[in-house]
N, C-alpha and C positions, 0 to 999 in steps of 0.2 A: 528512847528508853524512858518510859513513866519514872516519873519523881526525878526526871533534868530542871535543871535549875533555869536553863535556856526559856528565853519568851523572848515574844515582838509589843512591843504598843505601835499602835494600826490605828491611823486615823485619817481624815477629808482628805483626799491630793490634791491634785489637779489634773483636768483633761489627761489621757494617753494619748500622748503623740511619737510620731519616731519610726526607724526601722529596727527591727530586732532580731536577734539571731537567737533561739533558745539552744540549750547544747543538746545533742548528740540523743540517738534516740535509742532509749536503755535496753529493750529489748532487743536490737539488731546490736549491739553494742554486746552484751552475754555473747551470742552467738556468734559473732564475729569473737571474739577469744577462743571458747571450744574448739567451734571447727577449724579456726584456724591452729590452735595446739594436735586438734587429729589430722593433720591433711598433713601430706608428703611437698617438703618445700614452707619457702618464707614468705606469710602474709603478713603487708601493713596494711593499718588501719588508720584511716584519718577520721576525723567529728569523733571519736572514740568518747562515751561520756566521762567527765571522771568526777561520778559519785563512787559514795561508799560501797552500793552494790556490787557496780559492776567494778570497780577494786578487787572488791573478794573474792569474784571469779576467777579475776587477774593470779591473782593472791592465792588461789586453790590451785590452779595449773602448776603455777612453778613451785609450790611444795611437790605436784606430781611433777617432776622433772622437767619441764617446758621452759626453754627460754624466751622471757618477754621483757624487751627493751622500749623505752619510753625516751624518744629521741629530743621529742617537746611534749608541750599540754596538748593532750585530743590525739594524740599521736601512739603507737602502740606497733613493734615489730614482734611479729609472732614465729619463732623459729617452730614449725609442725615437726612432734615426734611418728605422724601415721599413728595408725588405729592402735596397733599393739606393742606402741612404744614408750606406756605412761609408767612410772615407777610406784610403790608402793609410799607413803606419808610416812615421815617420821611420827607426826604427832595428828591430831583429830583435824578435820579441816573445817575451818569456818567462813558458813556464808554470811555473817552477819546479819541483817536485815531481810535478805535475798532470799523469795520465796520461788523467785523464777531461778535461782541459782540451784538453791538445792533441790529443786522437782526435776530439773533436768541432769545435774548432776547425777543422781539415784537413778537415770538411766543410761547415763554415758558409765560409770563403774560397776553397774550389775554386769556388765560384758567382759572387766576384767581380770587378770590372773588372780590378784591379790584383796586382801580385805581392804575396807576403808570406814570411817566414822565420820560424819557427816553430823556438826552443830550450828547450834546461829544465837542472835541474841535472844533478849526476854521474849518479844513480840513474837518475832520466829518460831520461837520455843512452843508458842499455844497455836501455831497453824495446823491443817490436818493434812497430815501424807496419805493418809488409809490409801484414797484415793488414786494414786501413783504406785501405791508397793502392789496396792491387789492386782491390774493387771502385770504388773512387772512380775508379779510370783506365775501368774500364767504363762509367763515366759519361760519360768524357767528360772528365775532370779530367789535371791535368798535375800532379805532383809529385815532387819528388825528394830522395833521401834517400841518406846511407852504402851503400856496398857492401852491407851488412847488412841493409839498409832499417830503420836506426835515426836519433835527430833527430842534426843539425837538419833539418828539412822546409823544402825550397822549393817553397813552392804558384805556379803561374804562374796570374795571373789571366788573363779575355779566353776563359775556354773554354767553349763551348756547350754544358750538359751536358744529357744524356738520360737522363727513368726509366728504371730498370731494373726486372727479376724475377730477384731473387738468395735464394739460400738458403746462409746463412751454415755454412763447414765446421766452426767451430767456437764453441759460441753465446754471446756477446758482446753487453751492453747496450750498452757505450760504440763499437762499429762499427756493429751498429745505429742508434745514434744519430745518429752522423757520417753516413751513409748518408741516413736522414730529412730532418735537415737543410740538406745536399746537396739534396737529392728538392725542397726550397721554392723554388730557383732553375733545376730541372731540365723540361723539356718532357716533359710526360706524365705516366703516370704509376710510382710508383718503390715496388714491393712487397719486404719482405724477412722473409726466413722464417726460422726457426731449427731448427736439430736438437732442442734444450730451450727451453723459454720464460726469457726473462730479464725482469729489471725493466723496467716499461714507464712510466718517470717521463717522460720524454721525450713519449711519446703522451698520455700524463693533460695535458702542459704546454702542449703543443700545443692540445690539445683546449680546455683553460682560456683559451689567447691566440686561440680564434676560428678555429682550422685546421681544415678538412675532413678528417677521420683516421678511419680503420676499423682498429680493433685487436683482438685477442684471443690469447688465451697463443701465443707461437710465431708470429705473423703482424702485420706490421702494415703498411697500405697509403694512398699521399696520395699526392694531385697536384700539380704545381703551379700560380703562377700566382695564389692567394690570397695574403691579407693577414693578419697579425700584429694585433691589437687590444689594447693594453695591459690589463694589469690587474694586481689589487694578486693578490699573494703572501705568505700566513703559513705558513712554512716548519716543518715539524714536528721534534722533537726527531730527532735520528740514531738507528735503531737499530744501527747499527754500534759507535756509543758508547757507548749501551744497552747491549748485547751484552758487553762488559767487568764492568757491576756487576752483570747477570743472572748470571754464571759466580761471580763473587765470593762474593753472598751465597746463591747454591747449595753452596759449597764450606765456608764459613767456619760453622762451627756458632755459634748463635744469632741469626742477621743475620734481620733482616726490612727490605726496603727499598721503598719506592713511588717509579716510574719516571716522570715525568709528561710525556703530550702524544706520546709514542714513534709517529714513523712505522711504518706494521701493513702498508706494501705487501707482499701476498703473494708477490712476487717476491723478496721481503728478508727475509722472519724463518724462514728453515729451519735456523736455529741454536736458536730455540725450539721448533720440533718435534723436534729432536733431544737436547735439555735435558731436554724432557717425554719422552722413551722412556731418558734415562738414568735414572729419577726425580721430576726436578727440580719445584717446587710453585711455576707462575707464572702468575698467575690476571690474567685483564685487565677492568678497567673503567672505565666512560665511554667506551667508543667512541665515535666521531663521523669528522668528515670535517674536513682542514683543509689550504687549498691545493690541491683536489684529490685531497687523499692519504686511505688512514683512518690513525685516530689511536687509541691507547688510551693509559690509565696500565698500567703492569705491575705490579705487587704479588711480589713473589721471596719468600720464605723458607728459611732453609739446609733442604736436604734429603738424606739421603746418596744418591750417585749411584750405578750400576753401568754396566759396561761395556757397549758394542754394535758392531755393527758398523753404521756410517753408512750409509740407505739410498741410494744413487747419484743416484737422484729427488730429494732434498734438496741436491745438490754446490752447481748453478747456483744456488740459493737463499741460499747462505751459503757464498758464494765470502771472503766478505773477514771473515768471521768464524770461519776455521780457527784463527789461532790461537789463540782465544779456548777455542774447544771443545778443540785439545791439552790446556790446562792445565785443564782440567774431567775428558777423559780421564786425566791425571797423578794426580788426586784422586779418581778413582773406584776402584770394588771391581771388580776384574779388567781383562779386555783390551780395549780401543777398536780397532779397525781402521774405516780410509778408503780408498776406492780412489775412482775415477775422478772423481780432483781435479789433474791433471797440470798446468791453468793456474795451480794456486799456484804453480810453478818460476819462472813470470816477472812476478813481481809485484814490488813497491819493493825486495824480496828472493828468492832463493829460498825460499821461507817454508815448506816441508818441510824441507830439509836446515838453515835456520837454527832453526827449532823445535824440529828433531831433536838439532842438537849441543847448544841449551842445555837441552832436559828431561835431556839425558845427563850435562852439566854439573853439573846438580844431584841426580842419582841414578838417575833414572827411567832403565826400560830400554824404548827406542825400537828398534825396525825399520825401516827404509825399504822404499818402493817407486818407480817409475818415477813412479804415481800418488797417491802417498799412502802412508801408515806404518800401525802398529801400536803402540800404546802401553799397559806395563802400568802399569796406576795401583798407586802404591804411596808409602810414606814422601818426603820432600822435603828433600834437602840445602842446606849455603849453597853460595855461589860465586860464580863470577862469569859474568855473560853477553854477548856480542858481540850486538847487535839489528842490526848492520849498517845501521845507519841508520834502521832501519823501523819507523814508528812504534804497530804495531798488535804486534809484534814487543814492542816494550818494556814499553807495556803490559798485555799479557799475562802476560808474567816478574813484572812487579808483581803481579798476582794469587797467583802460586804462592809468593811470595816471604811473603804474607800464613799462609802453613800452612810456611814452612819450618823447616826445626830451628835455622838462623841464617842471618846476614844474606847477601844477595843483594844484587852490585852488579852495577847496570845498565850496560853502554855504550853512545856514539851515540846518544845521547836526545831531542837536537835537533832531530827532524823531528817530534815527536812535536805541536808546533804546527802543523802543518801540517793536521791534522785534528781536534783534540781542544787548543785551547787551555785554561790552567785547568785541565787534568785531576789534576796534583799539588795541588790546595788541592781542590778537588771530592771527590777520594777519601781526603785527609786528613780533609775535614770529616763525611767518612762515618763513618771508622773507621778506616782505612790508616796505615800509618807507613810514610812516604816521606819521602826528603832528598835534596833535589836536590843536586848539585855542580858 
C-alpha cells in the first residue's frame, strides 16, 4: 500500500552461493484452494504459499463456508463443499492484493445462488475488471462495478449461465480462468481461445480434480455439469520467485546457485529463454512432474550478459517477470529493448514507468515506450527508489542494489509479503545485504 512506512536499504553482498527453496508457487497455490473448496471430498495441499494473497483466497472460502485447516506452514486441508455447496458472505469479501483472486473469483460466484461483493486493497482498487465482467455478462452473469469497471464487484447470484465461444482480445490466464470456471456451472458448452497462448494452470487443475477439459496452447474447451473430485496437491517452487535469484546470480560475478523443485510450466519461464539469449548459464536437472506441473532444480552461475532485443513470442510468457529482466538488462553489455509488453502499464503498478524512473534513479539510461522501453546497461548508482507498493518492483531494486556503487534505499516494501514471504532472510542467507526498516 503507498505511503507504508516499510523500506529496505540494499547494498554490495557477496557472491550467491547455496541451495534454495523459494516457497510455493502462488498461482497453483489460488487454485489449489478453489477447486479444492468445489470438489466433492478432502484435499491437502503441501508447498501451499503463505503470502498475503493467496491467504485471502484461503480467507474468502471459508467466509463462503468451506473448511480449511492449516495443520503446519505450507500445509492447507481443504474440506470441498462440491459445486453447489458454497453459502452466502455475511459481510464483502476481501482479496486484498489478489488480482488473480478476485478475476477468478468473479467467475467461480457468477454461477451461484446468491449475491456476493467482491473488494481488495488500494492497489486492487485501480485494476480493471471490464475485461472479465464483459465476457462473463455473455454468459449470462450479472455484475457490477465503478464507472470504470474497477472493484468493488457486485456479483448478483440466481443467473442462468451459458457456454460461450469466445476469443479473448487480449490474452489473459487469469480471464481465461475466470471464464472456465464460470463454464462449471454454465449449460453447454464454453470454449476460449486466445490471440497468445497463456498459462494453462487452471486446465492442468481441472484436469487433476477429475474435469472433462480439452486444452492446447491458445484454446481451451469444457462443459458443464461434471463433478470436482478432491485430491491432494504438492504445489511446486514459484518461478516468479525463482526469477529474482536466476537474475542475481547471472549478474553478481562468482554466484553459483541451485534452485530446487522450480515450477517449468512452459507457459511461465520466458524470462529463462530470454536469460539464455542474454548469455546467461542456467542448466536444469531432475525434472519430474509435481501437482500436475513439471518441475526442475535450476543450477544459475554468474555469466556476463549482453543486450537483445526481447522476442515479442516470449512477452505472455514472462509477463510478471519484467522487472526482473529490467535489472539484468541494467547489468548487461549494451542495449535491451521490449516492445509489445503494454499489459505491464496495469499491473500492482505501472511497472514500465516505475522501472523506468527507478533504473534512472540509479543512473541507468532508460527510454520508454507505449509498450515497453529501452535499456542501456551500464554502471549502477545509490539512491533511492519508490516501488509504489509492488512487490516484484522491490525486489528487483534489491538485485541492482547488490552491483551498486552505494546504498540503495527501498520504499513501500510492504507488499512484498504478499507474494514472496521470507524473501529478506532467504536472500540474506544467500549472499545479499539487506536491512529492513
Amino acid at each position: 500500500m503507498s505511503g507504508s512506512t516499510a523500506h529496505w536499504i540494499a547494498r554490495r553482498g557477496q557472491p550467491l552461493r547455496g541451495t534454495l527453496r523459494v516457497p510455493g508457487d502462488k498461482s497453483v497455490s489460488h487454485r489449489a484452494i478453489m477447486l479444492g473448496a468445489l470438489a466433492e471430498g478432502t484435499t491437502r495441499i503441501t508447498g501451499f504459499l503463505e503470502g498475503e494473497d493467496t491467504r485471502a483466497t484461503a480467507r474468502v472460502f471459508q467466509q463462503l463456508g468451506v473448511r480449511i485447516e492449516t495443520p503446519s506452514a505450507s500445509e492447507r486441508i481443504v474440506h470441498g463443499v462440491g459445486l453447489r455447496g458454497l453459502h452466502a458472505a455475511a459481510a464483502p469479501l476481501d482479496c486484498g492484493n489478489a488480482g488473480t483472486g478476485m478475476r477468478l473469483l468473479a467467475g467461480v460466484l457468477a454461477g451461484q445462488a446468491f449475491d456476493s461483493t467482491l473488494v481488495g486493497d488500494a492497489s486492487l482498487s485501480k485494476r480493471p475488471m471490464r475485461r472479465v465482467i464483459e465476457p462473463l455478462s455473455r454468459m449470462g452473469a450479472r455484475i457490477d462495478a465503478t464507472g470504470d469497471g474497477l472493484p468493488p464487484l457486485h456479483v448478483h447470484g440466481g443467473q442462468a449461465l451459458q457456454g460461450i465461444d469466445y476469443t479473448l482480445p487480449v490474452a489473459s490466464a487469469q480471464v481465461k480462468s475466470a471464464l472456465l470456471l464460470a463454464g462449471l456451472y454454465a449449460r453447454g458448452t464454453t470454449c476460449i481461445r486466445e490471440p497468445h497462448p497463456t498459462r494453462d494452470y487452471t486446465e492442468r487443475m481441472l484436469q487433476a480434480f477429475g474435469w472433462p477439459i480439452r486444452f492446447a496452447p491458445g484454446e481451451a474447451e469444457l462443459e458443464g455439469g461434471h463433478v470436482l473430485k478432491a485430491t491432494d496437491v504438492a504445489v511446486p517452487a514459484d518461478f516468479s520467485s525463482a526469477a529474482f535469484f536466476l537474475v542475481a546470480a547471472s549478474v553478481i560475478p562468482g554466484s553459483t546457485l541451485r534452485l530446487e523443485r522450480v515450477g517449468m510450466n512452459p507457459r511461465r519461464t520466458g524470462l529463462l529463454a530470454a536469460l539464455r539469449l542474454m548469455g546467461a548459464d542456467i542448466s536444469e536437472e531432475h525434472a519430474g512432474e509435481q501437482g500436475g506441473e513439471p518441475v526442475a532444480d535450476l543450477v544459475v552461475t554468474h555469466a556476463p550478459l549482453h543486450g537483445i532485443a526481447v522476442p515479442e513470442t516470449l512477452v505472455p510468457d514472462m509477463i510478471d517477470e519484467f522487472p526482473a529482466l529490467f535489472i539484468a538488462a541494467a547489468c548487461a553489455h549494451g542495449r535491451t529493448t521490449v516492445t509489445g509488453a503494454a499489459e505491464l502499464r496495469v499491473k500492482e503498478s505501472d511497472r514500465i514507468a516505475t522501472m523506468a524512473a527507478g533504473l534512472r534513479a540509479l543512473g541507468v539510461a532508460v527510454s520508454e515506450t507505449p509498450d515497453g522501453a529501452g535499456i542501456e546497461g551500464g554502471a549502477i548508482s545509490g539512491g533511492q527508489i519508490d516501488s509504489h507498493g509492488d512487490h516484484r518492483i522491490a525486489m528487483s531494486f534489491a538485485i541492482a542494489a547488490q552491483l551498486a556503487q552505494a546504498p540503495v534505499r527501498i520504499e513501500d516494501t510492504e507488499n512484498v509479503a504478499t507474494s514472496f514471504p521470507g524473501f529478506v532472510a532467504l536472500a540474506n542467507g544467500a549472499g545479499f545485504a539487506l536491512d529492513e526498516g
